[in-house]
C-alpha positions, 0 to 999 in steps of 0.5 A, spaced: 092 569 950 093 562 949 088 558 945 084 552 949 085 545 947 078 543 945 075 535 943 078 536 936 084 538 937 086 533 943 083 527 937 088 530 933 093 530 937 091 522 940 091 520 932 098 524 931 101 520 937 098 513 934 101 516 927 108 517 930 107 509 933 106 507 927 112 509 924 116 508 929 113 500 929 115 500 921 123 502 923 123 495 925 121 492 919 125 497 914 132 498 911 134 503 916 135 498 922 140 497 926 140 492 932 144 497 936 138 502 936 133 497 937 133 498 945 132 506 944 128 505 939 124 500 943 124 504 949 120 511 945 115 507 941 113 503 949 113 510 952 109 513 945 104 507 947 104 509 954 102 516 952 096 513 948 094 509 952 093 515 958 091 520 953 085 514 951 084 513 958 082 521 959 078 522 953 075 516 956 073 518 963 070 525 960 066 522 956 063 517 962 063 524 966 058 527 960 054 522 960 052 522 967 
């Protein structure tokens, strides 16, 4: 049977995503860039951030919802 994901696990997987943002923000900034790449490169950090962001906004409406 599938484990369920519990609060921990979503943070963790939140603070992953952010961790993944990071680095692919760092690219930019490093000896590995290549103008070519920097749209694709670009367009997944802008997704990864847009997953963040849903993903805060979620834990934020549980937490308004335990509150209650």
């Amino acid at each position: 049977m599938p484990k369920t994901p519990n609060k921990s696990t979503q943070a963790q997987t939140i603070d992953q995503k952010i961790a993944r943002l990071e680095q692919a923000t760092a690219w930019f900034s490093s000896d590995d860039f290549q103008l070519e790449d920097a749209k694709a490169h670009y367009e997944d950090a802008l997704k990864l951030a847009d997953d963040i962001k849903q993903d805060l906004n979620n834990l934020k409406n549980e937490i308004e919802i335990l509150k209650t």
